[in-house]
C-alpha positions in Angstrom: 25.3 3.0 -16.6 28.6 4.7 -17.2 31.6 2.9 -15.3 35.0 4.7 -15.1 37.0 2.4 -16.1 40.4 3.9 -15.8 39.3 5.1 -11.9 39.0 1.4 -11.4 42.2 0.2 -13.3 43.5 2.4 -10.6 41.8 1.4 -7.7 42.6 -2.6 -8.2 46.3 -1.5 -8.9 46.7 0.3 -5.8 44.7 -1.9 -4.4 45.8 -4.1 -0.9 43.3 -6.5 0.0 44.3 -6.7 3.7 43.8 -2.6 4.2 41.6 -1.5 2.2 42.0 2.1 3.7 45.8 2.1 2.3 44.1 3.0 -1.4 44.6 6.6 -3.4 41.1 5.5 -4.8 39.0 6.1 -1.3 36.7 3.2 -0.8 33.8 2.1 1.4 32.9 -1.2 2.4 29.5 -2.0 2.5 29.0 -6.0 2.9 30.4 -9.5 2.1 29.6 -12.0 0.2 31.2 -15.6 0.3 33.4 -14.9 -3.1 33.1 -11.1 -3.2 33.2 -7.6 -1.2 30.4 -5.0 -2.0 31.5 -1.3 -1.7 31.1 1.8 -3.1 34.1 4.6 -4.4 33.7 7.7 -2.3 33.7 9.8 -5.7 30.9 7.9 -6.9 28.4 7.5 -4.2 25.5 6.4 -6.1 26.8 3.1 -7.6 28.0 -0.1 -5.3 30.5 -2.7 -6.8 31.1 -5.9 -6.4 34.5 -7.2 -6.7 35.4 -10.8 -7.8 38.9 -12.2 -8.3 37.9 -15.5 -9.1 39.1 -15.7 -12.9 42.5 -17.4 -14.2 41.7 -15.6 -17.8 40.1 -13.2 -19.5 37.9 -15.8 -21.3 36.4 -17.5 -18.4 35.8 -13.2 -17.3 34.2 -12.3 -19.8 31.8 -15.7 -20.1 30.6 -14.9 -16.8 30.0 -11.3 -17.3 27.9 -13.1 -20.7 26.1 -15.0 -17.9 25.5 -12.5 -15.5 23.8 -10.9 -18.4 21.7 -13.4 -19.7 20.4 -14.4 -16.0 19.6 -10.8 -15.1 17.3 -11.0 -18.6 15.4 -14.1 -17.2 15.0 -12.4 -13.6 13.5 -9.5 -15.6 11.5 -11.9 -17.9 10.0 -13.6 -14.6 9.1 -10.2 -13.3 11.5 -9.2 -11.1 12.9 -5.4 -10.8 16.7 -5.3 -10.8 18.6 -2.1 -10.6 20.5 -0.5 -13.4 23.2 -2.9 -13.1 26.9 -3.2 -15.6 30.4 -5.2 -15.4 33.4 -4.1 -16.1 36.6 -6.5 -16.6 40.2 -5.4 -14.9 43.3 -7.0 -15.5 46.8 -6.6 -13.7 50.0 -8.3 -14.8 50.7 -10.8 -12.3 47.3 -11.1 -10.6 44.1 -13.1 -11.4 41.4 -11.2 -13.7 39.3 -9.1 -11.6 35.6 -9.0 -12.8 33.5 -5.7 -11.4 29.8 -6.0 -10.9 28.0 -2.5 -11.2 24.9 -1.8 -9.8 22.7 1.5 -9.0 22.8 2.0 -5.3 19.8 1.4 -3.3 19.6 3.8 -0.1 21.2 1.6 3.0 17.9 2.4 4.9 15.6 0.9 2.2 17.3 -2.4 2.1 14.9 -5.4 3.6 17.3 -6.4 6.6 17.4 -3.0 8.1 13.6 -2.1 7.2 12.3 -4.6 9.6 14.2 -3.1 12.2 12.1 0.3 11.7 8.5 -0.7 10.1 6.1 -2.0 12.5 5.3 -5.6 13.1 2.5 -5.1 10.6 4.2 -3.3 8.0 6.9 -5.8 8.6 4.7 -9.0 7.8 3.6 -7.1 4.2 6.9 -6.4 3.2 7.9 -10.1 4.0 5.0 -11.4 1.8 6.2 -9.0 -0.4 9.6 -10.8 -0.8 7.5 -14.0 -0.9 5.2 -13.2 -3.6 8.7 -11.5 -5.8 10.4 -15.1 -5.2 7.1 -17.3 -6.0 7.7 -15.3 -9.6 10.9 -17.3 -10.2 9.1 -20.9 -9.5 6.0 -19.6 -11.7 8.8 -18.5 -14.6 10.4 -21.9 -13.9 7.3 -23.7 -14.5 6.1 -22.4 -17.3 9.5 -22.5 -18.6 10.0 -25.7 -18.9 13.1 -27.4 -19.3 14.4 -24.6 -21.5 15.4 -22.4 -18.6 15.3 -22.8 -14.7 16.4 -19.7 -12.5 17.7 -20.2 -8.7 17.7 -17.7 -6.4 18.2 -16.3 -2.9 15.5 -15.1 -1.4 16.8 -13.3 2.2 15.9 -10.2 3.3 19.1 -8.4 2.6 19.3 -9.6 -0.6 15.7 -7.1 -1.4 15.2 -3.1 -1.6 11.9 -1.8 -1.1 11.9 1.9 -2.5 8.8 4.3 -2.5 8.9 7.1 -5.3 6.2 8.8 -6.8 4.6 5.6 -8.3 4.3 3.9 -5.5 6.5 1.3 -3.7 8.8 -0.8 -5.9 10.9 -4.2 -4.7 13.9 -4.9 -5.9 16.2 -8.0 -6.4 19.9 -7.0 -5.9 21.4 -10.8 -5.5 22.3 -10.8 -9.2 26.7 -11.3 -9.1 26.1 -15.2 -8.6 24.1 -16.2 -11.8 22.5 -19.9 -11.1 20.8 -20.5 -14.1 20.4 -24.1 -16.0 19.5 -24.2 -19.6 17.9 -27.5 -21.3 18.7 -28.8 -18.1 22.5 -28.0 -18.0 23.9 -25.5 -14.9 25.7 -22.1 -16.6 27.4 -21.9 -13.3 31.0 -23.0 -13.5 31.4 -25.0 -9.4 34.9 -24.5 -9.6 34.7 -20.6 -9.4 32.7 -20.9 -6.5 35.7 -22.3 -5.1 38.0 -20.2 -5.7 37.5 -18.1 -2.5 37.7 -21.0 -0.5 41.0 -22.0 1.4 43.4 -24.3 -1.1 43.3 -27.3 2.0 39.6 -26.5 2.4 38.1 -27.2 -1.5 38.3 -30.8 -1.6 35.8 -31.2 1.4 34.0 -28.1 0.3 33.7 -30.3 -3.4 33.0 -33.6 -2.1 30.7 -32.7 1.0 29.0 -29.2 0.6 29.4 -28.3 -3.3 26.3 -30.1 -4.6 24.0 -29.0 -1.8 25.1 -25.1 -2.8 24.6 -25.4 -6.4 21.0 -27.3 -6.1 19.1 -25.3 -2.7 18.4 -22.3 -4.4 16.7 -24.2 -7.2 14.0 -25.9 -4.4 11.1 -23.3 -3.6 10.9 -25.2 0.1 14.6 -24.6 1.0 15.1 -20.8 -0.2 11.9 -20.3 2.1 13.6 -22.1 4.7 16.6 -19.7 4.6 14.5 -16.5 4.4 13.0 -17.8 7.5 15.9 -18.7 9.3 17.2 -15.2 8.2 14.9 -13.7 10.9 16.9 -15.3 13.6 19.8 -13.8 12.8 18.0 -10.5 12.3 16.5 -10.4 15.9 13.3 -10.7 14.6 12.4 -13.9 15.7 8.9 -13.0 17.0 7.8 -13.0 13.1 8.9 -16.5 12.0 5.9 -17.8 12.8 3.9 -15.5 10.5 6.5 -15.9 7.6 5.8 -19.6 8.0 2.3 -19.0 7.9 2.8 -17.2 4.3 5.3 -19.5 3.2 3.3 -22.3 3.6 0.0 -20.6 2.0 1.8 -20.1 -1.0 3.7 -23.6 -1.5 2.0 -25.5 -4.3 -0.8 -27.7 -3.4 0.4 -31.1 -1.8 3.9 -30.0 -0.9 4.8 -29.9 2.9 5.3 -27.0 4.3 8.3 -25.7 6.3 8.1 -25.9 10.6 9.5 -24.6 12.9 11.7 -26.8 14.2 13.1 -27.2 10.7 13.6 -23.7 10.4 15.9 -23.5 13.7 17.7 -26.6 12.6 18.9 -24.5 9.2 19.6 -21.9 11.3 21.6 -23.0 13.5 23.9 -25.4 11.1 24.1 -22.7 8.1 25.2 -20.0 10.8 28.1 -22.7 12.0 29.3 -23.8 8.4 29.7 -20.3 7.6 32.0 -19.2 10.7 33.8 -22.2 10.4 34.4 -21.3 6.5 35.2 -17.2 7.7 37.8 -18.3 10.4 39.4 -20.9 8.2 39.7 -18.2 5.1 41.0 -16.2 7.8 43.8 -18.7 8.5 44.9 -19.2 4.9 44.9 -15.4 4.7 47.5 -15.6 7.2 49.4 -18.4 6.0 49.7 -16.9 2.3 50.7 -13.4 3.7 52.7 -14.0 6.9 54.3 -17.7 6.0 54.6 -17.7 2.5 54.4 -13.6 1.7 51.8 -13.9 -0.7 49.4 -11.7 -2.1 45.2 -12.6 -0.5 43.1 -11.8 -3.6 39.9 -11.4 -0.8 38.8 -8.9 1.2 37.3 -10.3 4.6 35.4 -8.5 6.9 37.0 -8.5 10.8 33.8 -9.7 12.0 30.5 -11.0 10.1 27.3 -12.7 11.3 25.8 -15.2 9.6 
């Protein structure tokens, strides 16, 4: 994948993360993610970035860029499709090291979250077991593994593209900017970085409460399920949670209890407060760094975003 480097030098330059639309490098916002903002650059519309200012060095930059590398390798190695994907490191005097994350754009329409709301409840239900069968690959990597390597993942529906070409139908995993990945039983993943996006007064509660929980769910088969279950609340599509359960629970190992309901709208409803909480609190130390203390914000937040 060819990145234009200089066209991003640019573009994070110029760049003012409370209007986005105030760039010379035109920009389009496309989603959020906790510690980065996915868009795309209007003169290249066939590649989305993901931009992370989460680095104090060029070091700790480029060993996650290392990692990103080595994690999309064992996603591939499990048998998982990723998309053309490449990073690209920025740096501007005075700010914190920028890392981009590359990756071949998948058609908005194809993407998991908005299929369901166009495929029939049939169709819907295969491409779901789909996502389930793509995500059991990790745990049967995992087990044959060993403790050499262990992958984590997260398994919701926008976090899949399902693409029909001339071969056939293909699924892809595009989750791949936060590498959790443990080797001989150590975690690649630095916590701290994961922080960084978090409000200053906010990290040691986010440390001593939250932290461990974030770094260990997406290692445990039963709670990924449990999200990508949940995520059918907040898609509208309630009316197929009870199917995805059904599939879930077929394809949990033998002896392990499976997910319920009532579980499922528990996660729901707690994940979807923790994360509006954590928006409107970023929200206020956005405005305390820019209006009170006339500070540069590093993050880009959306005006509005449902969990």
């Amino acid at each position: 994948m060819i990145i234009n480097k200089d066209m991003l030098y640019r573009f994070e330059e110029q760049l003012d993360p409370t209007n986005l639309e105030g760039s010379e490098v035109p920009a389009e916002i496309i989603d959020f993610g906790e510690i980065s903002v996915i868009f795309r650059l209007v003169n290249q519309p066939d590649v989305v970035y993901k931009r992370m200012p989460i680095f104090d060095n060029l070091s700790s930059a480029e060993a996650y860029s290392v990692m990103y590398f080595d994690y999309c390798r064992y996603l591939t190695q499990a048998g998982l499709t990723l998309p053309e994907s490449d990073t690209c490191i920025i740096e501007i005097p005075g700010r914190p090291v920028v890392l981009f994350i590359a990756q071949k754009k998948i058609p908005g329409d194809r993407l998991c979250h908005k299929l369901i709301h166009t495929l029939n409840p049939e169709k819907s239900r295969e491409m779901i077991e789909s996502v389930i069968s793509e995500t059991n690959k990790v745990w049967s990597f995992n087990d044959a593994s060993g403790p050499f390597v262990k992958l984590a993942i997260d398994g919701q529906l926008s976090n899949w593209g399902y693409v029909e070409d001339k071969n056939g139908s293909v699924i892809y995993y595009i989750d791949t900017s936060t590498p959790l990945l443990r080797l001989n039983g150590e975690e690649r993943q630095n916590p701290e970085l994961l922080l960084q996006s978090a409000p200053g007064f906010l990290r040691w509660i986010i440390r001593l409460f939250f932290l461990d929980d974030v770094m260990n769910r997406y290692y445990v088969p039963k709670l990924v399920f449990t999200d990508l279950a949940a995520n059918l609340f907040k898609e509208r599509k309630a009316e197929l949670i009870p199917d995805a359960i059904d599939m879930i629970n077929r394809s949990l190992p033998g002896g392990e209890a499976g997910i319920t309901l009532k579980e499922v709208e528990k996660y729901y409803k707690e994940d979807k407060l923790i994360w509006s909480l954590f928006l409107a609190f970023r929200k206020i130390d956005r405005w305390i760094k820019t209006t009170l203390l006339r500070k540069r914000y590093e993050f880009i937040l959306p005006g509005n975003i449902e969990r």
